[in-house]
FIVO-339919 format. One record per residue: x, y, z of N, C-alpha, C in turn. Coordinates in Angstrom, 2 decimals, m for minus. Each point is the difference from the previous one (the first is absolute). Example, Ala and Ser with C-alpha at 12.3 -4.5 7.8 and 13.67 -1.06 7.14 Angstrom:
// FIVO-339919
((13.19,m5.69,7.80),(m0.89,1.19,0.00),(0.90,1.20,0.00))
((m0.35,1.05,m0.72),(0.82,1.19,0.06),(m0.77,1.09,0.73))
//
This chain:
// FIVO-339919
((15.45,m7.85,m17.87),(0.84,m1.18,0.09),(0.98,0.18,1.14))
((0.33,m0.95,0.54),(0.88,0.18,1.25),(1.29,m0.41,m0.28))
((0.35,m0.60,m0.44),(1.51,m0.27,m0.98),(m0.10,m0.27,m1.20))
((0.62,1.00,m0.97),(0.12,m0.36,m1.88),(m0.20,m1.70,0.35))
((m0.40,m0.18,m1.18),(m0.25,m1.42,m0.20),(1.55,m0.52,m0.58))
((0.80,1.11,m1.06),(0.98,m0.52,m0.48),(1.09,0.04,1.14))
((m0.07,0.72,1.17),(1.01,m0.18,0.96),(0.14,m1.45,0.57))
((m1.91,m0.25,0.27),(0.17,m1.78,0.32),(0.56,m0.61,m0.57))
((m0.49,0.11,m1.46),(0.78,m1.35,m0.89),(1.59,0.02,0.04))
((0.58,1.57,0.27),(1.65,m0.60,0.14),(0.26,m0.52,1.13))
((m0.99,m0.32,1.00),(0.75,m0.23,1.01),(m0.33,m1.82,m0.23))
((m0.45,m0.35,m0.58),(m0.53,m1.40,m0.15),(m1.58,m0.51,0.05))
((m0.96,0.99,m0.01),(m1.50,0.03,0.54),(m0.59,m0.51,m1.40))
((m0.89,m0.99,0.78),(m0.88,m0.46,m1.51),(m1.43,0.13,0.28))
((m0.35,0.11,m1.38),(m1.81,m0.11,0.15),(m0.56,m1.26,0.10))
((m1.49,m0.09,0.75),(m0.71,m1.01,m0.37),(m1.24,0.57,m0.27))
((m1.13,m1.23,m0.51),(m1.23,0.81,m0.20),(m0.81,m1.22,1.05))
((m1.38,0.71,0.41),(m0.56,m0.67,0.87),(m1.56,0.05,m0.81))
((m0.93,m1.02,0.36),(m1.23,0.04,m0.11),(m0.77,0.56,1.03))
((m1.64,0.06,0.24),(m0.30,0.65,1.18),(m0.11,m1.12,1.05))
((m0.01,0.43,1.36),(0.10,m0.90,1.12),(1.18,m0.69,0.31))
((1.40,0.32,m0.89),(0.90,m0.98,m0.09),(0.79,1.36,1.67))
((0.41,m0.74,0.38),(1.15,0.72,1.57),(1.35,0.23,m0.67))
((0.55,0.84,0.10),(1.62,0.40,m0.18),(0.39,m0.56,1.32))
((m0.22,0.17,1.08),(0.32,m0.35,1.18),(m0.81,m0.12,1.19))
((m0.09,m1.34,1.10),(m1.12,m0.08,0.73),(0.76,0.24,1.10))
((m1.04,0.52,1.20),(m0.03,m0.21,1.09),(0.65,m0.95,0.79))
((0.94,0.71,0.56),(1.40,m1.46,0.83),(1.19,m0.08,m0.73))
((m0.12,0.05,m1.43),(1.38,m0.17,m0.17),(0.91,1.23,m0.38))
((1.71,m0.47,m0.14),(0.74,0.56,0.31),(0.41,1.45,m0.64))
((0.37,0.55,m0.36),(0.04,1.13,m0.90),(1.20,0.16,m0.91))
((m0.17,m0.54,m1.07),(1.58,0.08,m1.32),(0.24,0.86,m0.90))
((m1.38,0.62,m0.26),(m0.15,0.73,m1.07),(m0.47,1.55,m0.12))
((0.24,1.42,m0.71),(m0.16,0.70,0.22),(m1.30,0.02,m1.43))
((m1.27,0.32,0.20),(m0.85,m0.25,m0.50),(m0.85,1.49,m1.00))
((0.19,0.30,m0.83),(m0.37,0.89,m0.30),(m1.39,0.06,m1.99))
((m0.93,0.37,0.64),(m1.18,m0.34,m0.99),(0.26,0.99,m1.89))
((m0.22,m0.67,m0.50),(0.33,0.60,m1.35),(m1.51,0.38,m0.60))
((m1.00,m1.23,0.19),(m1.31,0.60,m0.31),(m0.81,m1.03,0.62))
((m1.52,0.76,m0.07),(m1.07,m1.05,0.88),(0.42,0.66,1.37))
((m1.09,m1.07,0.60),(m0.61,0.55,1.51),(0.61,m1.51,0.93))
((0.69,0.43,1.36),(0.26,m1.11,1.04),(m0.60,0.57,1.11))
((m0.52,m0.88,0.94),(m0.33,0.54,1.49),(0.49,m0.88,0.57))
((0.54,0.52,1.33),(0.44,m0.32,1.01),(m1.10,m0.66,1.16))
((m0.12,m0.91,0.73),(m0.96,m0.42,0.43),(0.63,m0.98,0.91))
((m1.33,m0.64,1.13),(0.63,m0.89,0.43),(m1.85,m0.81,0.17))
((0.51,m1.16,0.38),(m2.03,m1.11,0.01),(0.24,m0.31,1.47))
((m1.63,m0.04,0.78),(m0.14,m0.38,1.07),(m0.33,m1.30,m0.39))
((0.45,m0.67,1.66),(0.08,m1.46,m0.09),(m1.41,m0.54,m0.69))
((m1.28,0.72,0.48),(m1.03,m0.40,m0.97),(m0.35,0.69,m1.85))
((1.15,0.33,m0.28),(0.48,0.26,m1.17),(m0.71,1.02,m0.66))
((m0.15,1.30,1.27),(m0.72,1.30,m0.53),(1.67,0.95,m0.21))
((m0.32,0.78,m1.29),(1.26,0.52,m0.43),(0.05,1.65,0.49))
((1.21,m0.10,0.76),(0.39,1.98,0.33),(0.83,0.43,m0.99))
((m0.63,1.25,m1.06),(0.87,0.11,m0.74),(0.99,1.29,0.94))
((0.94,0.22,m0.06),(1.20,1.19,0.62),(m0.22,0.89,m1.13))
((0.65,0.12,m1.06),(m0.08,0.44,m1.27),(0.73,m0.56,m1.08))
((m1.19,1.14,m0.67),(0.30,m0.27,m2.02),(0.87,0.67,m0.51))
((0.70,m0.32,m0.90),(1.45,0.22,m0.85),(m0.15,m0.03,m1.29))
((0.60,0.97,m0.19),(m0.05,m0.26,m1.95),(1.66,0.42,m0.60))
((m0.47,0.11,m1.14),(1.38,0.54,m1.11),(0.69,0.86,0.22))
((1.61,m0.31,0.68),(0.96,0.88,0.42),(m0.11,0.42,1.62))
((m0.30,m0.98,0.70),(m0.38,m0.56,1.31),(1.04,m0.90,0.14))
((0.69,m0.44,1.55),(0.60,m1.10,0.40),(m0.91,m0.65,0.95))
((0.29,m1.23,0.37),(m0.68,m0.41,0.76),(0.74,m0.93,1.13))
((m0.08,m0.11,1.59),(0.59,m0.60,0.59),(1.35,0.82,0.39))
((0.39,0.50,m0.50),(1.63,0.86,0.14),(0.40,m0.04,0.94))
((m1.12,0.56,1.26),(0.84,0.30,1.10),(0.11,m1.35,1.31))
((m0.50,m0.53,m0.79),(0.57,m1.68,0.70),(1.13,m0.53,m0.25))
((0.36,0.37,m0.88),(1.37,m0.06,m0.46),(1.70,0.64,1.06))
((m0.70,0.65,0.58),(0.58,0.51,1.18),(0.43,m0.24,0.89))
((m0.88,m1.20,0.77),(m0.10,m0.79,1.47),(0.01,m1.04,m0.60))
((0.84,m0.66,0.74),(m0.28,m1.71,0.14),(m1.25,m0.67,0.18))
((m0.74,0.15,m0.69),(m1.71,m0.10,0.88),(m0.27,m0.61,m1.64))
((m1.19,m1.42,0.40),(m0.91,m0.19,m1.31),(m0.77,0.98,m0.07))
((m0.92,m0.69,m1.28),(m0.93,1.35,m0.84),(m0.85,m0.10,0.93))
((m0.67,1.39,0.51),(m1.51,m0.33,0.92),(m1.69,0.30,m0.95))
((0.59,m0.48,m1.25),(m1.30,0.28,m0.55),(m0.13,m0.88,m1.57))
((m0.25,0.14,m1.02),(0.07,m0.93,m1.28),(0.25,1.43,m1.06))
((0.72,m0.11,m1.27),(m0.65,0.68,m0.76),(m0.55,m0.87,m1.04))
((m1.20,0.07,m0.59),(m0.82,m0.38,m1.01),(m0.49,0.85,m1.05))
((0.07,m0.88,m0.90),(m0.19,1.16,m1.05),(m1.94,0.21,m0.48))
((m0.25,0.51,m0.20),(m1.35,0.76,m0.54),(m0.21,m0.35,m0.79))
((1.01,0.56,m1.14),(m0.21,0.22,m1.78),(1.19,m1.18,m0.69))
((0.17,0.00,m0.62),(0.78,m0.43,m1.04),(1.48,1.22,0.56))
((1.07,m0.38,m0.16),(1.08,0.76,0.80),(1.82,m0.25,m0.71))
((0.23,0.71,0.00),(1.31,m0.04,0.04),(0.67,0.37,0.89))
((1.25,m0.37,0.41),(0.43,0.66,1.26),(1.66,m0.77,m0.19))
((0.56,1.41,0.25),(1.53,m0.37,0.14),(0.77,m0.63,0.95))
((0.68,m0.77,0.01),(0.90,m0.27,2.04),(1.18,m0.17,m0.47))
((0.69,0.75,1.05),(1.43,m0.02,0.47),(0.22,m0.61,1.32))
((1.31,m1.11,m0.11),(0.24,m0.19,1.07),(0.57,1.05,1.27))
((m0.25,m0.70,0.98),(0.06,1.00,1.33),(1.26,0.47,m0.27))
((1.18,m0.62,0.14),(1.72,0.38,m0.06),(0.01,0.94,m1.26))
((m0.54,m0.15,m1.31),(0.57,0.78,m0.35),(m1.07,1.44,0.06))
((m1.25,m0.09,0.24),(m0.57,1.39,0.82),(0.70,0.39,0.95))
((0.45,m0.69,0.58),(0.66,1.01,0.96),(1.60,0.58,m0.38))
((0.46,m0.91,m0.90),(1.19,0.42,m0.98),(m0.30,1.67,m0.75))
((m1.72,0.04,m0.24),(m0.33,0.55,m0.80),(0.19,1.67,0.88))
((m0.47,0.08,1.16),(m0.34,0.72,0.91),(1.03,0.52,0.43))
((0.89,m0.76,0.19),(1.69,0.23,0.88),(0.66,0.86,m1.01))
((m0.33,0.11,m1.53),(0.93,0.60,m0.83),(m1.04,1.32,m0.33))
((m1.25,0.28,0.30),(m0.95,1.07,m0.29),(m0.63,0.67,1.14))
((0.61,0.99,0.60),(m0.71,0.49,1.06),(m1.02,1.06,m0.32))
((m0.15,0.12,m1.36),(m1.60,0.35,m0.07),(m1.17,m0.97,m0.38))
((0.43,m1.27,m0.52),(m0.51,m0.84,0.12),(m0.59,m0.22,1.60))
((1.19,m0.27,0.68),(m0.55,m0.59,1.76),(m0.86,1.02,0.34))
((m0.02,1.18,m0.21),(m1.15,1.22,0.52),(m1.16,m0.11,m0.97))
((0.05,m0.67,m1.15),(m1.56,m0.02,m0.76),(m0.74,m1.28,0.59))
((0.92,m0.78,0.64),(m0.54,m1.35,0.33),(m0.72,0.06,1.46))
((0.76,1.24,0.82),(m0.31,0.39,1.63),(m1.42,0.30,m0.65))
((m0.21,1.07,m0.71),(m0.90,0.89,m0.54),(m1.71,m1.20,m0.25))
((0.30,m1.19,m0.42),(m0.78,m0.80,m0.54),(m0.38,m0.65,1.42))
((1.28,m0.59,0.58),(m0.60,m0.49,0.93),(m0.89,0.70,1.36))
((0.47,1.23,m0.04),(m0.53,1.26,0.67),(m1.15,m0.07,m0.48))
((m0.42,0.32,m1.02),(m1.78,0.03,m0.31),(m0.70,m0.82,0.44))
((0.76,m1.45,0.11),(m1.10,m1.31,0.26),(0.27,0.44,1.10))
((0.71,m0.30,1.07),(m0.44,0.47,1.39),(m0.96,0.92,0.04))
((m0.21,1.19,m0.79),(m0.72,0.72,0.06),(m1.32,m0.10,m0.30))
((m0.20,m1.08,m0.54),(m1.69,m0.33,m0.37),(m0.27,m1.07,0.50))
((0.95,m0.73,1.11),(m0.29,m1.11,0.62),(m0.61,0.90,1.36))
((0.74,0.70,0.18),(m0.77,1.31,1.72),(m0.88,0.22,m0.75))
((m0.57,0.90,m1.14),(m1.33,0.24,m0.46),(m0.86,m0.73,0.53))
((0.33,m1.39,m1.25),(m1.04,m0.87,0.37),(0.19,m0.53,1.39))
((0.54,0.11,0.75),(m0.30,m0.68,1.63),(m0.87,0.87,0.61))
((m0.02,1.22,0.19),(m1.04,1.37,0.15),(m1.19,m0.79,m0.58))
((0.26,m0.06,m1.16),(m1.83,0.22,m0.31),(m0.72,m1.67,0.33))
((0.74,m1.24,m0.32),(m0.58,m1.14,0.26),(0.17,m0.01,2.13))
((0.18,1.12,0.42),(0.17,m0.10,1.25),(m1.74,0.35,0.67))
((m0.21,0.70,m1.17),(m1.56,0.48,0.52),(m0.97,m0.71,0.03))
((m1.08,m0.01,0.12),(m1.19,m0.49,m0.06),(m0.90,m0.14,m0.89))
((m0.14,1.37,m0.60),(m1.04,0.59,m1.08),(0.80,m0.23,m1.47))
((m0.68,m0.90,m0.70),(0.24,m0.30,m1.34),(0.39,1.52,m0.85))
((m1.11,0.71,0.20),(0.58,1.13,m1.15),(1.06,0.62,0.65))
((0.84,m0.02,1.47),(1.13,0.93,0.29),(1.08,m1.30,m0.92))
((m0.16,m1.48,0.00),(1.05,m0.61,m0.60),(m0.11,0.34,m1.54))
((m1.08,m0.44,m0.70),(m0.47,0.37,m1.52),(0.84,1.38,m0.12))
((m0.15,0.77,0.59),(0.59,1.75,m0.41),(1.42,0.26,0.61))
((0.31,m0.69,0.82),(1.83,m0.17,m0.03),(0.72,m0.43,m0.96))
((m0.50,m1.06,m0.71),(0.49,m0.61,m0.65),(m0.27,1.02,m1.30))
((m0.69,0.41,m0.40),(m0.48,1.01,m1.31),(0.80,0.97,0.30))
((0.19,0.84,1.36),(0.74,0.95,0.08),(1.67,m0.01,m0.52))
((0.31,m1.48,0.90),(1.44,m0.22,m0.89),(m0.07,m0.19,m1.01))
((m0.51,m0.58,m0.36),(0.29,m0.24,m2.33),(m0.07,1.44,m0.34))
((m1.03,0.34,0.55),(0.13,1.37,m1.45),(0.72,1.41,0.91))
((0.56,m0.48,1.15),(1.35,1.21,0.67),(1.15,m0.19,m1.41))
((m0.10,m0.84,m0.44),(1.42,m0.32,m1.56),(m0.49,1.00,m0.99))
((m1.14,0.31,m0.18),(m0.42,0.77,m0.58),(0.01,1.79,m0.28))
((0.45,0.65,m1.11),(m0.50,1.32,0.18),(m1.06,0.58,m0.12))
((m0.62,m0.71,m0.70),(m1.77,0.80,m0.12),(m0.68,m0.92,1.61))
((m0.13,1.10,1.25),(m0.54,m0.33,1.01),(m1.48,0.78,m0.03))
((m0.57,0.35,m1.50),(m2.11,0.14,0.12),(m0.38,m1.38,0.48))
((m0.90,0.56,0.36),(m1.27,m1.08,0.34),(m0.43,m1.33,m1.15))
((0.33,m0.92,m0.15),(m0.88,m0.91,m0.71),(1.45,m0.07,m1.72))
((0.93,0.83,0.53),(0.75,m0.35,m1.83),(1.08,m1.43,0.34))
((0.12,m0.70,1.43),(0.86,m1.01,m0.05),(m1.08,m1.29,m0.37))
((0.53,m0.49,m0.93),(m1.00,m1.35,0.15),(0.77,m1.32,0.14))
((m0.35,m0.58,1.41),(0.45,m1.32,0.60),(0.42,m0.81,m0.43))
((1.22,m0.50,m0.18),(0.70,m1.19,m0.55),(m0.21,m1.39,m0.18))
((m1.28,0.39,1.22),(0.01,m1.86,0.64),(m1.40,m0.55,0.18))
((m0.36,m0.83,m0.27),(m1.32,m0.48,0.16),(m0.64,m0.16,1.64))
((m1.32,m0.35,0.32),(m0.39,0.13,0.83),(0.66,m1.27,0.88))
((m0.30,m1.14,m0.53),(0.98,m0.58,0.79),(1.13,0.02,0.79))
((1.18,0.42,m0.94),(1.39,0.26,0.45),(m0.50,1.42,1.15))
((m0.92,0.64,m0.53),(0.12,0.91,1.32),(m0.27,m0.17,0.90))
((m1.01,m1.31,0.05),(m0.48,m0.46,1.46),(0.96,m0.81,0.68))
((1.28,m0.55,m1.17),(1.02,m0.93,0.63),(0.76,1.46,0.98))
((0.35,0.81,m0.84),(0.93,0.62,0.75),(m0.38,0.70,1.01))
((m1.39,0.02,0.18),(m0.28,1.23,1.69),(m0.57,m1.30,0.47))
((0.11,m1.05,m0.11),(m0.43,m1.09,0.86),(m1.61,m0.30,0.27))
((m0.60,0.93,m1.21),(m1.44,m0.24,0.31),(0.15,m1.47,m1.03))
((m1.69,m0.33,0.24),(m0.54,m0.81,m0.79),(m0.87,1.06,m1.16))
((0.52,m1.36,m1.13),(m0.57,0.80,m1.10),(m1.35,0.59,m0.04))
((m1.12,m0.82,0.67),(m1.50,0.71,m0.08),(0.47,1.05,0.44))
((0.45,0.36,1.84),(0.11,1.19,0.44),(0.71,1.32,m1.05))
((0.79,m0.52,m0.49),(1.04,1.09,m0.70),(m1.43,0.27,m1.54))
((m0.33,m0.29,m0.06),(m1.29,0.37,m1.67),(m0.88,0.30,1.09))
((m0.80,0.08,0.86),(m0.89,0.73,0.52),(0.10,0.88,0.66))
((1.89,0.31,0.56),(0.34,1.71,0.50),(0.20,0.33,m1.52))
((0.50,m0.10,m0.90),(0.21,0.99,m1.32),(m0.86,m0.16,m0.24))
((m1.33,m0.40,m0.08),(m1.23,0.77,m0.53),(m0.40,0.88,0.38))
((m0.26,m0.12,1.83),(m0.32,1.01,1.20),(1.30,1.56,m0.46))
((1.15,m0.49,m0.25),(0.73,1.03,0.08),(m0.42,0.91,m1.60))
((m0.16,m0.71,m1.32),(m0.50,0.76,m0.80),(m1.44,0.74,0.66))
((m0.88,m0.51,0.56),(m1.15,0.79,m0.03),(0.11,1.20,1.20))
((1.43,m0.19,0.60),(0.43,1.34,1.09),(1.00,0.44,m0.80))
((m0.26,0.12,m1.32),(1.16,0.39,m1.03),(1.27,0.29,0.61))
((0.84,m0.97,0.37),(1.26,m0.19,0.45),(0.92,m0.44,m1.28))
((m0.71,m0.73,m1.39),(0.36,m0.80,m0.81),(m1.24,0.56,m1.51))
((0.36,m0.91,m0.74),(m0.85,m0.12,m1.19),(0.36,m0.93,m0.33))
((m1.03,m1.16,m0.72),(0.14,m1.18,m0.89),(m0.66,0.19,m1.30))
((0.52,m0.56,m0.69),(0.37,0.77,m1.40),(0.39,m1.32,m1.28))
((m1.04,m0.58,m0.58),(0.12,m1.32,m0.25),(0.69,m0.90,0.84))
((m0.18,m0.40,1.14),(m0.07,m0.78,0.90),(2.02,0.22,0.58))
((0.40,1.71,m0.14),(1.43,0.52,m0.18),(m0.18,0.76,1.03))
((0.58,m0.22,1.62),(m0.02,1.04,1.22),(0.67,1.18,m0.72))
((m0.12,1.25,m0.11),(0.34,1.06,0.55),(0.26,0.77,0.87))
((1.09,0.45,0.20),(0.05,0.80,1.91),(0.56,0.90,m0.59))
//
């Protein structure tokens, strides 16, 4: 969790619940709220004008989302939408930053968060920079299960369906299911009731 939940509520933060596909916040507009997921899955995304979807990334329980827009005067450059069925807390901006000004280990857990996403936004620019489907497919596997301590062969199993993986290295979905097959049979992977392993 990135801030107690009961710290939000004194500061004035309320819950809502969302259905799937419903947006907490789209693309363009302004930024009010400090957004943080209680349960369920949101991705971050944005649609090409012919309405093919880039997902950025997936978020779950005890995740914020958007935060560091909150920063700059700048609209949102992306949507968050929800996946699953969701709860998710928001605080307004003033008093997050009320929140921050009185907790300076707070402001360093928040550097810390926003530090990672930069950090898997360079990942993924590396690997969707390449050419070859399985160097993007296996960047992306490499970061998820770097969170991990068991680094054997084949004990992380993939969070995300084939789709969303083809959203996020920018393949198309056929391409992304016909390198993870190729990559199981160069045992890079295992599938395992239809469950990647790396």
């Amino acid at each position: 969790m990135v801030i107690q939940e009961e710290i939000l509520y004194s500061m004035g933060a309320t819950a809502k619940d969302y259905t799937p596909s419903e947006f907490i916040f789209n693309e363009g507009e302004q930024p009010h709220y400090y957004y943080q997921i209680v349960s369920g899955e949101v991705k971050l995304n944005n649609y090409s004008e012919d309405g093919k979807e880039f997902i950025q990334d997936i978020l779950s329980a005890g995740q914020s989302c958007g935060e560091s827009i909150l920063f700059i005067d700048k609209p949102y450059p992306m949507n968050a939408e929800t996946i699953t069925d969701c709860r998710v807390i928001r605080l307004k901006k003033s008093s997050f930053f009320s929140l921050l000004d009185r907790s300076p280990k707070l402001c360093m857990e928040i550097s810390n968060v926003i530090s990672q996403g930069l950090y898997h936004k360079f990942i993924m620019m590396q690997n969707i920079s390449s050419q070859n489907p399985t160097t993007r497919l296996k960047g992306l596997m490499d970061y998820l299960k770097s969170f991990e301590s068991n680094k054997k062969p084949y004990s992380f199993m993939v969070p995300l369906t084939r789709k969303q993986m083809a959203s996020l290295t920018g393949l198309c979905v056929e391409t992304a299911i016909r390198t993870i097959k190729a990559m199981e049979k160069n045992k890079i992977l295992k599938i395992q009731d239809r469950k990647i392993l790396y």
